[in-house]
py3Dmol code that shows the C-alpha trace and the ligand (Angstrom):
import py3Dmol

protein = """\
ATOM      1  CA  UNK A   1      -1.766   2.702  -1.711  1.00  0.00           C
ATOM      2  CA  UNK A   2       0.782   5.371  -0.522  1.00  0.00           C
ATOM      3  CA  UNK A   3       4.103   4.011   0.075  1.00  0.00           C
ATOM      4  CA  UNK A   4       7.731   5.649   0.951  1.00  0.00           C
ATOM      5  CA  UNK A   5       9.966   6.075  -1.791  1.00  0.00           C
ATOM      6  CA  UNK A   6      13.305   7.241  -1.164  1.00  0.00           C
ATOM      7  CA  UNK A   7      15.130   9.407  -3.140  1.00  0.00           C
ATOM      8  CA  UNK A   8      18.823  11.299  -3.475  1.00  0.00           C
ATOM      9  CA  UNK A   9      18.890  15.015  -4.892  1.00  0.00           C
ATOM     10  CA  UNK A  10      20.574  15.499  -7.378  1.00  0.00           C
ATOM     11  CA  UNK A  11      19.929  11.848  -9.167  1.00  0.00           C
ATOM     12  CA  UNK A  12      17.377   9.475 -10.180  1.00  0.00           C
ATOM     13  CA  UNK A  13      16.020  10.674 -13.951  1.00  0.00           C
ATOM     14  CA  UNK A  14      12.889  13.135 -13.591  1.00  0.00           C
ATOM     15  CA  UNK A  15      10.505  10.849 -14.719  1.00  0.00           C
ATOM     16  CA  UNK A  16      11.481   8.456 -12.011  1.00  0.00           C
ATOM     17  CA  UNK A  17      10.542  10.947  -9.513  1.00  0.00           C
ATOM     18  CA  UNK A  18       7.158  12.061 -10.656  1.00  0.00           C
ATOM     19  CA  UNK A  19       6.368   8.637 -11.810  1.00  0.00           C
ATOM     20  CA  UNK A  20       7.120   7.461  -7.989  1.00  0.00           C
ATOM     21  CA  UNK A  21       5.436  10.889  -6.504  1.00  0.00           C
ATOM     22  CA  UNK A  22       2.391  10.020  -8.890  1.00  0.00           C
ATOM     23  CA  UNK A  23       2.349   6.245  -7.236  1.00  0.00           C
ATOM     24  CA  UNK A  24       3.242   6.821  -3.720  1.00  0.00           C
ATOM     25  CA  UNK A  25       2.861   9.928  -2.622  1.00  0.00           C
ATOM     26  CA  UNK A  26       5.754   9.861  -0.841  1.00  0.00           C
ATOM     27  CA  UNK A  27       9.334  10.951  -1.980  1.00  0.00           C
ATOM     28  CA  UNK A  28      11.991  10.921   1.249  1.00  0.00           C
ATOM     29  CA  UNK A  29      15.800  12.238   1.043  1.00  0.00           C
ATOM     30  CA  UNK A  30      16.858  10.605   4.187  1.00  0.00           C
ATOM     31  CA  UNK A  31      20.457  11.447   5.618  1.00  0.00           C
ATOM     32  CA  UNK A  32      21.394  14.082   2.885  1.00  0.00           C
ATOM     33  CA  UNK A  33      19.885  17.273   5.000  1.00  0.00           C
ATOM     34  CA  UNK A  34      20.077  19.950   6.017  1.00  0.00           C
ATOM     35  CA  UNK A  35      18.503  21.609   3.487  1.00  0.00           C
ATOM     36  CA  UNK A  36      18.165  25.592   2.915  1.00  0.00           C
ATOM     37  CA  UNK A  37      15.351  26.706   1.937  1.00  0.00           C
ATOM     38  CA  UNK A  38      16.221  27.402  -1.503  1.00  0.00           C
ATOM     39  CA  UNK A  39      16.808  24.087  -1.888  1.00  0.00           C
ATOM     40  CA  UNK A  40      13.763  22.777  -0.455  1.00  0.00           C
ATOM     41  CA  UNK A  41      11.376  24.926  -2.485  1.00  0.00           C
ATOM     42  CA  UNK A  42      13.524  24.024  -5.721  1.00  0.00           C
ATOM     43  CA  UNK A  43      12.804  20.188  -4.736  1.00  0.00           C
ATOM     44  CA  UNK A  44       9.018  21.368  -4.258  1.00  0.00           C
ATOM     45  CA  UNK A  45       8.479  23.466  -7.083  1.00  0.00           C
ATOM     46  CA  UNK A  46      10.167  20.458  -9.136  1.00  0.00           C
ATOM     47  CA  UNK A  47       7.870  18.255  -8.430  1.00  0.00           C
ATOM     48  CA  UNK A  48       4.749  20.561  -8.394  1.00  0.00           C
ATOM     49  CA  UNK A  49       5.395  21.911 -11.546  1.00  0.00           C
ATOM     50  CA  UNK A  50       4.721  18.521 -12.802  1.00  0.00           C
ATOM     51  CA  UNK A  51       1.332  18.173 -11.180  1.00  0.00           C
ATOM     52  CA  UNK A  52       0.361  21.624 -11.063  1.00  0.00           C
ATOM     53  CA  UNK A  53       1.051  22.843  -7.428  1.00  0.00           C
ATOM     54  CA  UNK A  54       2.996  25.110  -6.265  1.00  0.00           C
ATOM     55  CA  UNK A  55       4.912  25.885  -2.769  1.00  0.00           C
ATOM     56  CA  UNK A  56       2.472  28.847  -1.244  1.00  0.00           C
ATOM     57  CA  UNK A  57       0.722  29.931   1.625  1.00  0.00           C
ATOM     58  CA  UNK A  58      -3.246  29.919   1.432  1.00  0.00           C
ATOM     59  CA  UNK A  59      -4.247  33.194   1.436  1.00  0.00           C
ATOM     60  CA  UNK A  60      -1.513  34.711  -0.228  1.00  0.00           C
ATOM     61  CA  UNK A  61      -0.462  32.433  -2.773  1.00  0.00           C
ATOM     62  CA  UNK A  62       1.875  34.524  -4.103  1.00  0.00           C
ATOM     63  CA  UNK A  63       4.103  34.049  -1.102  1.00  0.00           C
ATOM     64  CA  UNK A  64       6.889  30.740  -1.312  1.00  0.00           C
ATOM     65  CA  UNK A  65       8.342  31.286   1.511  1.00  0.00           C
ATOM     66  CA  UNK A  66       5.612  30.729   4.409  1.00  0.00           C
ATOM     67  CA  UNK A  67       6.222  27.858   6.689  1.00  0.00           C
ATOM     68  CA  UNK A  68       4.888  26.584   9.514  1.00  0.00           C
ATOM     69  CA  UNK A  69       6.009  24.202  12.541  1.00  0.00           C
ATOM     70  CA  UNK A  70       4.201  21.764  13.713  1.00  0.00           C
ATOM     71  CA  UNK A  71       5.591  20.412  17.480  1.00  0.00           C
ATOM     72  CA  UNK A  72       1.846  19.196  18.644  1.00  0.00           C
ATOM     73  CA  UNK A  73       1.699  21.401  21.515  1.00  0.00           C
ATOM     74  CA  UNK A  74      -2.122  22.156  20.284  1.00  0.00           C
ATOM     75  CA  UNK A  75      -3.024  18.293  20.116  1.00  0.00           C
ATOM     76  CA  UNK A  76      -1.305  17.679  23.606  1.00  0.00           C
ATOM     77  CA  UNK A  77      -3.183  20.863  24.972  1.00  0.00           C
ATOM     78  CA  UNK A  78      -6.343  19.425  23.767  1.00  0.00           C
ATOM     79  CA  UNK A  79      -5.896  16.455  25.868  1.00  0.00           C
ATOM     80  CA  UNK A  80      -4.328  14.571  28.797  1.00  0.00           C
ATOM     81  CA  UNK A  81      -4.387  11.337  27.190  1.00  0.00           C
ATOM     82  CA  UNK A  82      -1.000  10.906  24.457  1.00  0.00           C
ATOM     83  CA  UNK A  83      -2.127   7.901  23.228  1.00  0.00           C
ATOM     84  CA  UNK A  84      -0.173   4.822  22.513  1.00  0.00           C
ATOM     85  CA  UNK A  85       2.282   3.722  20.055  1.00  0.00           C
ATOM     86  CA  UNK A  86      -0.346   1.989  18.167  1.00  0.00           C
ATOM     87  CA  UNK A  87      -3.550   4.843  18.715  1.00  0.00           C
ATOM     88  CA  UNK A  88      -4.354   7.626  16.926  1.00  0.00           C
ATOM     89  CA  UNK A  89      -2.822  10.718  18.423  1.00  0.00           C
ATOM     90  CA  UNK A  90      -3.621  14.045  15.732  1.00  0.00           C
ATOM     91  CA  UNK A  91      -6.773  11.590  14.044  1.00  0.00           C
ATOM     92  CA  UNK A  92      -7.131  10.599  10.474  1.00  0.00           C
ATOM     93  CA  UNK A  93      -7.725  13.491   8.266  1.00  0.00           C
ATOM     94  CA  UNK A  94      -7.491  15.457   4.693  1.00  0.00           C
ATOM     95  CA  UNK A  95      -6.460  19.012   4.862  1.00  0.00           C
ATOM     96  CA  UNK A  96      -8.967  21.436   4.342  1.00  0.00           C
ATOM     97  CA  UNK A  97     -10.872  19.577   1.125  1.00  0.00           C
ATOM     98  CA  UNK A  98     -13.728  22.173   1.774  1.00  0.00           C
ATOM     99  CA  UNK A  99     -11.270  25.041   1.065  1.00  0.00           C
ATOM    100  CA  UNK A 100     -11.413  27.056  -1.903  1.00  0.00           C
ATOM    101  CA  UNK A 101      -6.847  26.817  -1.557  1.00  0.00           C
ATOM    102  CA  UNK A 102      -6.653  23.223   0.099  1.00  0.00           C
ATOM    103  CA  UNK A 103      -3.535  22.341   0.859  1.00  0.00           C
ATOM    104  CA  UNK A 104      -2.722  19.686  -1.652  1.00  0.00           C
ATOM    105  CA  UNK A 105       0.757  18.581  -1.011  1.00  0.00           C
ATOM    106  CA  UNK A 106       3.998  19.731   1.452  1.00  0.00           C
ATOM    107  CA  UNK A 107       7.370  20.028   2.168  1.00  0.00           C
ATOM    108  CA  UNK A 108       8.387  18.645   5.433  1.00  0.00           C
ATOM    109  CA  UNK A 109      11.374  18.415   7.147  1.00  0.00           C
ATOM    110  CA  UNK A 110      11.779  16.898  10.877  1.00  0.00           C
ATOM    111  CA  UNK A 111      13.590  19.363  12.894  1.00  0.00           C
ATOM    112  CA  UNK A 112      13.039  16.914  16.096  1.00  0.00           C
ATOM    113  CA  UNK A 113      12.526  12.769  16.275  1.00  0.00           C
ATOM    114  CA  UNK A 114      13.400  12.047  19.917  1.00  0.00           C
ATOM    115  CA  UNK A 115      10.767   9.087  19.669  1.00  0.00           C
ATOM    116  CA  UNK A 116      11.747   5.893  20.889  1.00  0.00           C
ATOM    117  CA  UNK A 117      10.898   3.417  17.878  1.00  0.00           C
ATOM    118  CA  UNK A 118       7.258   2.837  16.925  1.00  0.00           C
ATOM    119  CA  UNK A 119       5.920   5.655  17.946  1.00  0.00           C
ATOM    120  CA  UNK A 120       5.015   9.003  16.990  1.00  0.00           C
ATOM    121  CA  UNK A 121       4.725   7.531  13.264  1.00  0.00           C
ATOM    122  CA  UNK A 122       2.741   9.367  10.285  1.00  0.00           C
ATOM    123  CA  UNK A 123       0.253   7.390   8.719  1.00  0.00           C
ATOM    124  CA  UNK A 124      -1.252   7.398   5.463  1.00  0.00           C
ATOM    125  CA  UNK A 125      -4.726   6.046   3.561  1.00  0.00           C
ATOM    126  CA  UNK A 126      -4.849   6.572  -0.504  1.00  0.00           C
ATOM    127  CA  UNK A 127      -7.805   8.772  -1.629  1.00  0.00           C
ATOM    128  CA  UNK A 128      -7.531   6.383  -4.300  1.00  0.00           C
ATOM    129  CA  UNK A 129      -8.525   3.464  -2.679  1.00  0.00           C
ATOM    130  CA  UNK A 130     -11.250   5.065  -0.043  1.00  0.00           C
ATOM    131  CA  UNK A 131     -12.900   6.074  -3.496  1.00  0.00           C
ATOM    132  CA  UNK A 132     -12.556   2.673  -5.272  1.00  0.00           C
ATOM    133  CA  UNK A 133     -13.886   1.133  -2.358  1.00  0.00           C
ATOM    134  CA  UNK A 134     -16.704   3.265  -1.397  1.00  0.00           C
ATOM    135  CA  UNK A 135     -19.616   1.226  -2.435  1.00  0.00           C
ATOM    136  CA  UNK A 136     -22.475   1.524  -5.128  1.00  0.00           C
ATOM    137  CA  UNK A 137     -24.673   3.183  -2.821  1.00  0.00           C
ATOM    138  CA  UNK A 138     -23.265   6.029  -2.326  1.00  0.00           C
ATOM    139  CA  UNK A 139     -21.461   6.840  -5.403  1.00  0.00           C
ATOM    140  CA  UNK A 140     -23.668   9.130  -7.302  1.00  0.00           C
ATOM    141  CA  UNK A 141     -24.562  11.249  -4.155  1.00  0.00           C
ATOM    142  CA  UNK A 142     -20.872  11.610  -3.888  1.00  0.00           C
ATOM    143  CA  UNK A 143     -20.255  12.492  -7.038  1.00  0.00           C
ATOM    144  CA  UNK A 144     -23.498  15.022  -7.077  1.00  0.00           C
ATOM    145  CA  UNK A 145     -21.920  17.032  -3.760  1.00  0.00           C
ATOM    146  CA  UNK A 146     -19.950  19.544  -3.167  1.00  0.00           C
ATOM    147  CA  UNK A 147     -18.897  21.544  -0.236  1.00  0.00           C
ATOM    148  CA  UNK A 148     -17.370  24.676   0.602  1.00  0.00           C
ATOM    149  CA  UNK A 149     -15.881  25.689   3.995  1.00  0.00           C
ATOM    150  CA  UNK A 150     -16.501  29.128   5.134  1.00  0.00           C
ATOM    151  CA  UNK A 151     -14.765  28.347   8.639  1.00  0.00           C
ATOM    152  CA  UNK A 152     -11.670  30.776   7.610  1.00  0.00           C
ATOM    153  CA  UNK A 153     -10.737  34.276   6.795  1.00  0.00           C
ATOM    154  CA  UNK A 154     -11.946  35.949   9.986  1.00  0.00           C
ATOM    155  CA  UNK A 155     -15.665  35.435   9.620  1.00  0.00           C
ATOM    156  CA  UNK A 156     -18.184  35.498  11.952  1.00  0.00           C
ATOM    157  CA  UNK A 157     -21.237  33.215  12.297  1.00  0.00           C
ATOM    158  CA  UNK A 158     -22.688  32.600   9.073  1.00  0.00           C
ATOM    159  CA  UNK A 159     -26.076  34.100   8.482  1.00  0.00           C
ATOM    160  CA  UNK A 160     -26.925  32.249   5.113  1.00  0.00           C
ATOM    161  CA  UNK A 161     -25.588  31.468   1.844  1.00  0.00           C
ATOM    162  CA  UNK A 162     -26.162  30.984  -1.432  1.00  0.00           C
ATOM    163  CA  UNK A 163     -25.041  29.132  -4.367  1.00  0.00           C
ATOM    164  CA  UNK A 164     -24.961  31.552  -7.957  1.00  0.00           C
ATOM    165  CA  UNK A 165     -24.873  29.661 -11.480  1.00  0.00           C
ATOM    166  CA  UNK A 166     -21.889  28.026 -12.890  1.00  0.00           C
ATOM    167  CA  UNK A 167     -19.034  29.075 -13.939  1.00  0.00           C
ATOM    168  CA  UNK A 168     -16.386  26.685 -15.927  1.00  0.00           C
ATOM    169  CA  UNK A 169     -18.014  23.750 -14.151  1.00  0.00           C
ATOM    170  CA  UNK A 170     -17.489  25.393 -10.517  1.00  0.00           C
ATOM    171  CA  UNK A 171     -20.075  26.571  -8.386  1.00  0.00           C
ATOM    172  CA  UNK A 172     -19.719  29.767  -6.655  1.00  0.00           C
ATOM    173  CA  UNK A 173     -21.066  29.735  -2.884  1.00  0.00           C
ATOM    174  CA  UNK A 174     -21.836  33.595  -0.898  1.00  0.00           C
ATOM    175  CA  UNK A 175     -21.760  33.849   2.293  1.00  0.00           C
ATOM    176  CA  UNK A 176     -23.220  36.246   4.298  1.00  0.00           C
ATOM    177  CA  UNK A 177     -22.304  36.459   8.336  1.00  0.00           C
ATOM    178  CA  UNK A 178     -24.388  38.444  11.087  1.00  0.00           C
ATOM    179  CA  UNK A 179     -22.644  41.368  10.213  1.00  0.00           C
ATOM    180  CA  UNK A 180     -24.064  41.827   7.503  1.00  0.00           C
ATOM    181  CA  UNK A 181     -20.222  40.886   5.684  1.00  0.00           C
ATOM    182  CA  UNK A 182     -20.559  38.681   2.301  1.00  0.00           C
ATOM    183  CA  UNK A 183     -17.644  37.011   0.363  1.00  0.00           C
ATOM    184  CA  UNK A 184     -17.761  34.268  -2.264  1.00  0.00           C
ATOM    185  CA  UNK A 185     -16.157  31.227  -2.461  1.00  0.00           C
ATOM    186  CA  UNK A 186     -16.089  28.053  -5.003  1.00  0.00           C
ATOM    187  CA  UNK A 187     -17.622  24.569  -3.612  1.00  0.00           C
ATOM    188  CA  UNK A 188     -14.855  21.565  -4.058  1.00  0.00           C
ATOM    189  CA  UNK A 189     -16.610  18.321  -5.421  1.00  0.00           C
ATOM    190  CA  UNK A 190     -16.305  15.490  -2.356  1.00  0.00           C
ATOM    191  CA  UNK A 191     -15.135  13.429  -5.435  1.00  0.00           C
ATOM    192  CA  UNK A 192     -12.412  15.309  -7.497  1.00  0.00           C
ATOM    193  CA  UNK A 193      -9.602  14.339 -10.620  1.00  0.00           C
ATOM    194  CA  UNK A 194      -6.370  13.626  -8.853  1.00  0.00           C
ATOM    195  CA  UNK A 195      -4.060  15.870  -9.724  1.00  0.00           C
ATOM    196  CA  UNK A 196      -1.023  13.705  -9.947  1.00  0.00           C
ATOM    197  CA  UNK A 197      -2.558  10.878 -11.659  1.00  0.00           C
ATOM    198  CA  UNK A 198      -5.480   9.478 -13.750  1.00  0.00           C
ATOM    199  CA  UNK A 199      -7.660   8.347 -10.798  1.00  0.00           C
ATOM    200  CA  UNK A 200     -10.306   9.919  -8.545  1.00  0.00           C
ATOM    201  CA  UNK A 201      -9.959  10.949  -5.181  1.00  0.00           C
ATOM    202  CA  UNK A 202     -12.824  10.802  -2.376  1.00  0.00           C
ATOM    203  CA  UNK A 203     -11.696  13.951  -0.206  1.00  0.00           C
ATOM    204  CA  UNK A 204     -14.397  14.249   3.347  1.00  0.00           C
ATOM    205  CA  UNK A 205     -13.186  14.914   6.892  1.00  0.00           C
ATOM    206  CA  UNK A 206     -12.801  11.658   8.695  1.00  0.00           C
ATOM    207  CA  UNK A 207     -12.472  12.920  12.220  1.00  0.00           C
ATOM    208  CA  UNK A 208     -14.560  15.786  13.204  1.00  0.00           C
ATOM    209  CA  UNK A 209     -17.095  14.403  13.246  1.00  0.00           C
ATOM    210  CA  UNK A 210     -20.865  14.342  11.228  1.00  0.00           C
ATOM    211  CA  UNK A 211     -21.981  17.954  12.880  1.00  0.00           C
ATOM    212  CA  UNK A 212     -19.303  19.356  10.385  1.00  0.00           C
ATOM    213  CA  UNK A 213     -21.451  18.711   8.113  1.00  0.00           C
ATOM    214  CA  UNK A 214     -24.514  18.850   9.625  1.00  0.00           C
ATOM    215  CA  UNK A 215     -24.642  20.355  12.646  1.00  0.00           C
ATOM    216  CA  UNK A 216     -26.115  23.504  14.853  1.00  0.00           C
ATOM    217  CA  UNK A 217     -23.068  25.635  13.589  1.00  0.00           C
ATOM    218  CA  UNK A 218     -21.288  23.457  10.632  1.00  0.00           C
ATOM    219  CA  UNK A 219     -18.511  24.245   9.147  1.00  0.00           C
ATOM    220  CA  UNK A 220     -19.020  24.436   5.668  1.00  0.00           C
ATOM    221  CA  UNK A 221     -22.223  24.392   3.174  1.00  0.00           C
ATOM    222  CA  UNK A 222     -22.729  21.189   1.159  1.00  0.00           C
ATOM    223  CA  UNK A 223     -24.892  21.093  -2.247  1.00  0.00           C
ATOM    224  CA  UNK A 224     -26.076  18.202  -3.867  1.00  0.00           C
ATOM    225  CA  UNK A 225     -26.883  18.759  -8.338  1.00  0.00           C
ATOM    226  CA  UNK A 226     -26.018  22.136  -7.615  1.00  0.00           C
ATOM    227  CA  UNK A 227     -28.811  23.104  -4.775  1.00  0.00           C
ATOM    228  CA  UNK A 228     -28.290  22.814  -0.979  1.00  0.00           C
ATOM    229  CA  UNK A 229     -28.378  19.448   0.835  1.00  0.00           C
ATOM    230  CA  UNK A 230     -31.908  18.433   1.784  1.00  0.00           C
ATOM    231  CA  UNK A 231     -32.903  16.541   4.260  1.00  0.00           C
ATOM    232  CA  UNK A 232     -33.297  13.267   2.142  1.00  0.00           C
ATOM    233  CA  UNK A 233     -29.401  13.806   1.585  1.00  0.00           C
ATOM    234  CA  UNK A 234     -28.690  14.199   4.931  1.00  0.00           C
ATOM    235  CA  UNK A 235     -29.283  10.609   5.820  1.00  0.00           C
ATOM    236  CA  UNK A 236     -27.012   9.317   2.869  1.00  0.00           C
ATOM    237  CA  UNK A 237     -24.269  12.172   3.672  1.00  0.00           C
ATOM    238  CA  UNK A 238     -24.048  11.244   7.095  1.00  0.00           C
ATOM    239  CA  UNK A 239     -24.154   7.266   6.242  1.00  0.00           C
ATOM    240  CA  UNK A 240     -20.819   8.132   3.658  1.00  0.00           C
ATOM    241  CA  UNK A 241     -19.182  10.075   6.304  1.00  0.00           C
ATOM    242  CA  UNK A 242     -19.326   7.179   9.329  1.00  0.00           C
ATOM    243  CA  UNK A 243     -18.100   5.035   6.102  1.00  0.00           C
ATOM    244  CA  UNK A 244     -15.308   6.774   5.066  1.00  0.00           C
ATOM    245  CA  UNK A 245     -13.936   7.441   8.920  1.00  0.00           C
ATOM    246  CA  UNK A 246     -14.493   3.785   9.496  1.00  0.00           C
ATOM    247  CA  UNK A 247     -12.422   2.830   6.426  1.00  0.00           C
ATOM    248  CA  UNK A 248      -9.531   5.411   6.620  1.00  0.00           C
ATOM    249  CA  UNK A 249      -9.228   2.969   9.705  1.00  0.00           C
ATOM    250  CA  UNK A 250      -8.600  -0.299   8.342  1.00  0.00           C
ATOM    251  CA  UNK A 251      -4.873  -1.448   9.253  1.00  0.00           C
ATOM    252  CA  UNK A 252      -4.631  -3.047   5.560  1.00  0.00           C
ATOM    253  CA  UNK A 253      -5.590   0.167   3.757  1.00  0.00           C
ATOM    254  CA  UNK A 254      -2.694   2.528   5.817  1.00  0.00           C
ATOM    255  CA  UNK A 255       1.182   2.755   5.584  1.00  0.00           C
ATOM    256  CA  UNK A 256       2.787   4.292   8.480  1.00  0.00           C
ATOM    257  CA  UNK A 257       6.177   5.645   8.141  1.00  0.00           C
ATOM    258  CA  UNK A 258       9.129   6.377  10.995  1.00  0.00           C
ATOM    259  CA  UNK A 259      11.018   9.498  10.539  1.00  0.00           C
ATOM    260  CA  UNK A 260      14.471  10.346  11.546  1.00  0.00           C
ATOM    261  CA  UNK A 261      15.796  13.783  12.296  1.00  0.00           C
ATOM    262  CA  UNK A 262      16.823  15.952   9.047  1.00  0.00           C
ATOM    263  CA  UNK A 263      14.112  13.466   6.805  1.00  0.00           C
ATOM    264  CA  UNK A 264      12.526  16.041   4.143  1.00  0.00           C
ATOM    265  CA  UNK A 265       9.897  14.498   2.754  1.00  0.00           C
ATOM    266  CA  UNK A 266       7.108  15.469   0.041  1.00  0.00           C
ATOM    267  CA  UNK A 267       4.017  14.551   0.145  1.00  0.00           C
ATOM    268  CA  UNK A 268       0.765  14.495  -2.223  1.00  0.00           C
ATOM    269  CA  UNK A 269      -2.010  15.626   0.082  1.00  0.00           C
ATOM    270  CA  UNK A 270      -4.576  15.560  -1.927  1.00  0.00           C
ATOM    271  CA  UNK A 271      -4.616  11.667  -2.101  1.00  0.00           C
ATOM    272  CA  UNK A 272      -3.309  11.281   1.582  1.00  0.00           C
ATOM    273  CA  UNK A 273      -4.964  11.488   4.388  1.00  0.00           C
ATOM    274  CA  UNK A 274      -2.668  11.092   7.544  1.00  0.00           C
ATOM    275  CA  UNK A 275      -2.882  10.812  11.009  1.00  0.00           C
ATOM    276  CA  UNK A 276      -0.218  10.232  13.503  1.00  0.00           C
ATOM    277  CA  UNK A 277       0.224   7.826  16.387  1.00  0.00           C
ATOM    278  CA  UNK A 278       0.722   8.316  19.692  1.00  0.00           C
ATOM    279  CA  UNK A 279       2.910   7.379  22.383  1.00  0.00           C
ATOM    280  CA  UNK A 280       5.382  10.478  22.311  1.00  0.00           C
ATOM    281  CA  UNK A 281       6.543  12.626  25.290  1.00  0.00           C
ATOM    282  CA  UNK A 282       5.816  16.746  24.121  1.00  0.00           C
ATOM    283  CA  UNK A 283       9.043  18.471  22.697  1.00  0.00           C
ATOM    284  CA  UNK A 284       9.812  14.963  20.930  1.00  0.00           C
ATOM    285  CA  UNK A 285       8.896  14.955  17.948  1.00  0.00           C
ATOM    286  CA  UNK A 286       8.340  18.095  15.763  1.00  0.00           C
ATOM    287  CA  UNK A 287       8.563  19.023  12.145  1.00  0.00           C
ATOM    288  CA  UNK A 288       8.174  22.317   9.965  1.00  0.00           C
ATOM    289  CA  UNK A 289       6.283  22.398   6.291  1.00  0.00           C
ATOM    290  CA  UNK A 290       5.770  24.563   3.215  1.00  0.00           C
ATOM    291  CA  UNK A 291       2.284  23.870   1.443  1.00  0.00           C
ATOM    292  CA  UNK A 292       1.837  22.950  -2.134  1.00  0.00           C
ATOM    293  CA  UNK A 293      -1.482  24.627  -3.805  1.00  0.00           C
ATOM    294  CA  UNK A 294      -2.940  24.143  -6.450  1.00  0.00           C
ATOM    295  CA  UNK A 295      -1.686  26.364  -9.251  1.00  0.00           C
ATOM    296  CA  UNK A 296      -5.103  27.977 -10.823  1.00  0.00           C
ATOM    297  CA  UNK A 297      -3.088  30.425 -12.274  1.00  0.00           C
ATOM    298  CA  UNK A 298      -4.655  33.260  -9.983  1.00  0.00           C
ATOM    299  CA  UNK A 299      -2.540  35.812  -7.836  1.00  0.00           C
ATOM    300  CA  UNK A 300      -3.993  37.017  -5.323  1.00  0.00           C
ATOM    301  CA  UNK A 301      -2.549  40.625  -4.530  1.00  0.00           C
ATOM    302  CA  UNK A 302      -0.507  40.727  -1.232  1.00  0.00           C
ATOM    303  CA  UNK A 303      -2.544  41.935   1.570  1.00  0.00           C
ATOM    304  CA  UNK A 304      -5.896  41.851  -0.255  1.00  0.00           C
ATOM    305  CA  UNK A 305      -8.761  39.897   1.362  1.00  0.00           C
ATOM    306  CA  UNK A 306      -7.885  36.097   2.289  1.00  0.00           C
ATOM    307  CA  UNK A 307      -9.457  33.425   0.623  1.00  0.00           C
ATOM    308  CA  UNK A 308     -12.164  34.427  -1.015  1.00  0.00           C
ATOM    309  CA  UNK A 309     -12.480  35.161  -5.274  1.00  0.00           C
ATOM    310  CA  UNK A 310     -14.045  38.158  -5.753  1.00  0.00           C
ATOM    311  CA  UNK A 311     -11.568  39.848  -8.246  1.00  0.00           C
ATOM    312  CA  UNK A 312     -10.574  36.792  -9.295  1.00  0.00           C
ATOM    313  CA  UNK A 313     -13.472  35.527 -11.830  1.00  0.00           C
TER     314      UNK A 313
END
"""
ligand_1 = """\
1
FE2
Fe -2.324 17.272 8.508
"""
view = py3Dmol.view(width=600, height=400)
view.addModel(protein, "pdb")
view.setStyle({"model": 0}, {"cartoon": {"style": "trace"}})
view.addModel(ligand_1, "xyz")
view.setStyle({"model": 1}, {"stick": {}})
view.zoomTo()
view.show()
């Protein structure tokens, strides 16, 4: 179960850090910001190095210094309702697990906390535990699938796909769109090795959703022993998915966390899904964030074509 460890730069032996990132998934340097950004991708690259992640942007990894801000304005634009202190405002989810770069872990630092107390917390549910609990039923279809997202990198509507043979144990996936446009992508496993630790992680959007999946226009492709989902595997698919968003949602399985202006915080994303609550006026509450990748040991050439891996094999 993720839990907040805090920590002070600049002490604390190494192993005491990765051995508390590897646990809790949480390492917070509270009231020792601000930070440049040297520092903060030292603190990240620290870390990652361990569990092999790096500080990048997704399509062009081999760019450190990308980072995003995160204020809400698109959740609060989605919707006139904010929530309460103890409701889900941005819902429970993983980031990208369908991704062939899913974000696996961040920097962030909280550049605004106007937030009375109790509200506008982060929340987080182990991948750990939503795998250890998933029952008997469904583990070997969830350890049979994979999936692989082909709702980025400037697409258009997906004509068809199709899978090609292995390669090192991962599957390439091609999509072709209406235009006649084809790129390649590897399928993630819904069930994959943590990377900072010896245990598994169960990695499926809890939140958008089954039509994702399974839909008119889904997001991503999803393969079961290698060959596209049929229908039999719909009805199991669909029966993990309402199981897993039910469970991210138990109160014992989640720790929420209160931040205070200047917090920097790093966090192991590929074990966490989050969520925040609600309960927050816009303009209170905002944060910025580097992603952590996982380190394949690719580069992808600036400006070549997001994403995908032709090139690359
Ligand atoms: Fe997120």
């Amino acid at each position: 179960m993720f839990d907040v460890v805090d920590v002070v730069r600049d002490a604390g032996s190494e192993d005491d850090w990765f051995s508390a990132f590897s646990e809790s998934g949480i390492l917070r340097f509270r009231g020792q910001g601000p930070w440049s950004q040297i520092e903060r991708l030292g603190a990240l690259d620290f870390v990652g190095s361990r569990f092999g992640w790096r500080a990048s942007r997704p399509d062009q990894i081999t760019e450190p210094l990308f980072t995003y801000e995160e204020d809400h304005s698109h959740t609060f634009g989605m919707s006139d309702d904010r929530g309460a202190a103890n409701e889900e405002f941005v819902p429970w989810h993983v980031e990208s697990p369908n991704w062939f770069f899913p974000q696996i872990a961040a920097g962030w630092w909280f550049t605004r906390v106007a937030c009375r107390r109790g509200v506008g917390l982060t929340g987080f549910v182990d991948a750990r535990d939503v795998w250890e609990l998933l029952p008997d039923r469904f583990r070997d279809l969830a350890l049979s699938a994979r999936f692989c997202g082909f709702d980025q990198g400037g697409f258009g509507k997906i004509e068809s796909f199709e899978a090609g043979e292995l390669l090192d144990g991962r599957l390439p996936v091609t999509f072709t769109d209406v235009d006649g446009k084809s790129f390649t992508q590897y399928a993630h496993r819904i069930v994959e090795d943590h990377l900072c630790s010896d245990a598994k992680v169960l990695r499926l959007f809890p939140s958008y959703g089954v039509e994702a999946i399974s839909g008119e226009n889904p997001g991503m492709a999803v393969f079961v022993d290698d060959r596209p989902a049929i229908e039999e595997d719909w009805a199991g698919l669909r029966e993990m998915y309402e199981w897993v968003a039910s469970t991210v949602r138990k109160r014992d399985l989640q720790h929420w966390v209160q931040w205070e202006e200047d917090d920097f915080a790093i966090v192991d994303l590929h074990a966490g899904y989050h969520a925040v609550s609600g309960g927050f006026d816009p303009k209170d509450r905002s944060f910025k964030g580097i992603w952590g990748h996982e380190d394949t040991g690719y580069r992808i050439e600036h400006g070549s074509r997001p994403n995908g891996v032709e090139g690359l094999v």
